[in-house]
N, C-alpha and C positions, 0 to 999 in steps of 0.2 A: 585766859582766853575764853572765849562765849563760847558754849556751846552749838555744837548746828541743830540750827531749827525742825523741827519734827518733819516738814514740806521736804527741807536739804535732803534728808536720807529718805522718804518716797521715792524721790524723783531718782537718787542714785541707785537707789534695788531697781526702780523700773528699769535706768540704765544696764546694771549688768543684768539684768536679767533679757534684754532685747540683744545684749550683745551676744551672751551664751545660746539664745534661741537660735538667732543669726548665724554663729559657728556651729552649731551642729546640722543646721540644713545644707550648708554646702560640705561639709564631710558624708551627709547622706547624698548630694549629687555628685562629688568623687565618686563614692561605692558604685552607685548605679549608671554613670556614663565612663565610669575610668580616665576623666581628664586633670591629670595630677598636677598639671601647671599651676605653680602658685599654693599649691593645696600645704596644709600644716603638716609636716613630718608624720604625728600621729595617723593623722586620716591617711596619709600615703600608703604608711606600713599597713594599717586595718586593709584597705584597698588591695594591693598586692597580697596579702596573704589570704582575702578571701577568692583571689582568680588564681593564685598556686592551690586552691584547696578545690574549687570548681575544675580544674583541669584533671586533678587529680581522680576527682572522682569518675569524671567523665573517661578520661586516657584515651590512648590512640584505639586503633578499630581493632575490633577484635580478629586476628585471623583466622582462628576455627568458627568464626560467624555463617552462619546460611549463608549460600549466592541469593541477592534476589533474582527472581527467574524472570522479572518484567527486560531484563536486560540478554535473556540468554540470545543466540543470534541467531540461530534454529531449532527453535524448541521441539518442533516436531520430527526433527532430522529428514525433512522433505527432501533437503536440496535448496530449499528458495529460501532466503533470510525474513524473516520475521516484519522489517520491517516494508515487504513488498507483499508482503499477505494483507487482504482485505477479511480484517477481523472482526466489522459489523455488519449487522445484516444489510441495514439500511447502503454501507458502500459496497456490498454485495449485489444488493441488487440495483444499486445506480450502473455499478458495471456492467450487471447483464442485461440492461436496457440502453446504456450507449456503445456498447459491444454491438449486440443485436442490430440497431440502427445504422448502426455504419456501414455495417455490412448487406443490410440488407437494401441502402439506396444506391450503395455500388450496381445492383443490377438495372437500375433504373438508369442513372447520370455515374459515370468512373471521375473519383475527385482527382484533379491534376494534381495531389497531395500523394497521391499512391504512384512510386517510382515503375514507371513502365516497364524497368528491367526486373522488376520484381511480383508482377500481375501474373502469380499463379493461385493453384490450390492453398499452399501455404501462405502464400505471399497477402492474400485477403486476409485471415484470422492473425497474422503478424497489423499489418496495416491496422484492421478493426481495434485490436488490443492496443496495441499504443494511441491513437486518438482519444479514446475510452479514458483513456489513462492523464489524457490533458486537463487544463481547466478551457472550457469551452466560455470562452469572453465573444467577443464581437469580434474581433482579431482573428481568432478560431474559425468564426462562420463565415469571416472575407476569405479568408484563405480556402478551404475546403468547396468552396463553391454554393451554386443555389438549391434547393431543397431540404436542405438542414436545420431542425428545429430544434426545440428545448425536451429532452425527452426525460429528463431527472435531474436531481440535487448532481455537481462534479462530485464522483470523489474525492473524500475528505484526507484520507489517513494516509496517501501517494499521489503525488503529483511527477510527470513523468520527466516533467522540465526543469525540475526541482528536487532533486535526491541525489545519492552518491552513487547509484547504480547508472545514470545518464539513462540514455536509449539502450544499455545491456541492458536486457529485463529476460533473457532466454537464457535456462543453464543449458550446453551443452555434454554437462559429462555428469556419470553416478557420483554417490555421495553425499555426506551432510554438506551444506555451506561453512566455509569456513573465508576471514576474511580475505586470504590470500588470494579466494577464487575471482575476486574480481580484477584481479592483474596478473592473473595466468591462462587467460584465456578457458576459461570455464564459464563463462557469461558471454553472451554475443548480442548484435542487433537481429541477425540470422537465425531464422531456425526455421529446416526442414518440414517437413511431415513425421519424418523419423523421430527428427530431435523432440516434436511440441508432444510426442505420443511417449516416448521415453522421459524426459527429464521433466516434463513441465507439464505434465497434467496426470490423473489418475484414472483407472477404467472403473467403469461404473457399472454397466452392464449391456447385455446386447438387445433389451427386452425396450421399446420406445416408450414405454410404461413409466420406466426409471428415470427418461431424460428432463431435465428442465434448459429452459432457454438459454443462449452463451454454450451449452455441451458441444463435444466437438464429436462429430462422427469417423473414424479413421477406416479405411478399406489399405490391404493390402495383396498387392498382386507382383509376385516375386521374380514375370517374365520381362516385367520393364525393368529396365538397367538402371537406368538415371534414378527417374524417383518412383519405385515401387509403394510407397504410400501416398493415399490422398486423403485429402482432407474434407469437410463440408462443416457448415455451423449451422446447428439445429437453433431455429428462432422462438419454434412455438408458434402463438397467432401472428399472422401478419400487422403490422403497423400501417403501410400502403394496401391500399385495395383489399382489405380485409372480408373475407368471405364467411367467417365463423369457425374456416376450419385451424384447428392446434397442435398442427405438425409440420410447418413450414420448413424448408431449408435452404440454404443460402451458399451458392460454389461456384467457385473457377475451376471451369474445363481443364486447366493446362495449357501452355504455350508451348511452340516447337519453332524450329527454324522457318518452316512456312506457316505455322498458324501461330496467331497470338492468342488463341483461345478467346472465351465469354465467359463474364457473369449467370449464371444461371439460378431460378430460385422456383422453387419445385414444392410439393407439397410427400408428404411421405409414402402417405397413401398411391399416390401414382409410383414413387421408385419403385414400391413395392413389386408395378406391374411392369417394371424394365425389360424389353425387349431384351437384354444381356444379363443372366442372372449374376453376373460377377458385381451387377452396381444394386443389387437387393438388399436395405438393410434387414435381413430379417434374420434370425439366428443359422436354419439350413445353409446360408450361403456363409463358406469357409473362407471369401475373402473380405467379408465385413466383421471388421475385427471389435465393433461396439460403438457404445458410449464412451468419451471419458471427458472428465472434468477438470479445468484449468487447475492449479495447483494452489492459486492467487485467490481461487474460492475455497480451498477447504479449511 
């Protein structure tokens, strides 16, 4: 028999040598995609034994592990869940410039958006807060009526038409939040003068020094029956007709069987000079019970 020519066996080493190249790159895309269809035995077992050995190492979760606290659902044990708190400045203070503004063009034009059974004291800083709380699109400004402008970024981090809390955004009872309280009636659309000074905002102080815009002023006078607390929204500088001065305030009188009350928006300086000292916010007067600030801000 002739020998093979010296070319014959090149050309066969380059053979298995392109063949052996060939099977070990697809045993290395076994490894790294785990698609063992077709794959050689060997590569298979190498395969599974290197993801029984990744799992191993890895294992299930640890349960003596830290909570992480991005998840806790009232960190502060306020009462309000965590994720209805505005926790940047920036949607801090988007709120309390379209808070401010709604409320305060109420005294100007009342938006048919504000249920007329509900046109009190409380009933404006409930009203205010949930608009504040929308994304104001073009839709927003058909509805709400004329005079409404662009006054800030929406806030970002709550959307009122878009969350599991709906329109409950008011707690009415003590307590941390816990999730139960949204289906026990510890959450409402409602909320008094009592309930916004109680469950849902913090006292700040009585001193006007302390206030900033969006604060809510609370009076209490214990011989009305009904609603012994009232409410007002301290604005700060006016937005409309601005005069220089930075103590504005913004309230409904109260309605009664004959009177539906008014909008009313006053500067502090004059309450000061109230013909009834029971409406002074000043600290002598024992039925202005301060500042206090939404809850949603701190």
């Amino acid at each position: 028999m002739r020998a093979p020519s010296k070319r014959r066996i090149i050309v066969a080493g380059i053979l298995v040598i392109s063949l052996a190249s060939i099977a070990w790159s697809f045993s290395q895309f076994v490894l790294r995609t785990g698609d063992f269809k077709g794959a050689p035995a060997l590569a298979r077992q190498k395969a599974e034994s290197r993801g029984q050995e990744a799992e191993s190492t890895t294992g299930p979760a640890n349960p003596n592990a830290s909570v992480d606290t991005s998840r806790v659902l009232d960190s502060d044990n306020d009462g309000i869940p965590d994720v209805a708190e505005l926790r940047t400045f920036q949607d801090r203070d988007s709120f309390r410039r379209w808070f401010t503004a709604i409320a305060e063009i109420q005294f100007y034009q009342l938006s048919d958006q504000w249920n007329e059974e509900q046109r009190d004291c409380a009933g404006l800083a409930r009203f205010a807060m949930r608009e504040a709380l929308r994304r104001h699109d073009r839709i927003w400004f058909q509805k709400m009526g004329p005079g409404y402008e662009t006054v800030a970024p929406d806030v970002a981090s709550f959307d009122l038409d878009r969350n599991a809390m709906g329109e409950k955004i008011f707690r009415t009872d003590f307590g941390s939040f816990q999730e139960s309280d949204l289906r026990n009636g510890r959450f409402s659309e409602f909320a008094d003068g009592r309930t916004l000074k109680n469950f849902n905002s913090v006292f700040i102080s009585r001193d006007r020094r302390e206030a900033q815009p969006g604060d809510l002023l609370l009076y209490y006078q214990p011989w009305v029956q009904k609603y012994p607390y009232h409410v007002m929204i301290f604005l700060g500088a006016a937005r409309i007709a601005p005069n220089g001065a930075q103590d504005w305030v913004v309230y409904h009188t109260g309605s009664s069987p004959i009177d539906k009350g008014t909008v009313k928006k006053v500067e502090l300086s004059v309450l000061e000079r109230h013909p009834d000292p029971r409406w002074r916010p000043v600290a002598s007067n024992r039925n202005f019970l301060g500042f206090y600030r939404l809850k949603i801000l701190q």
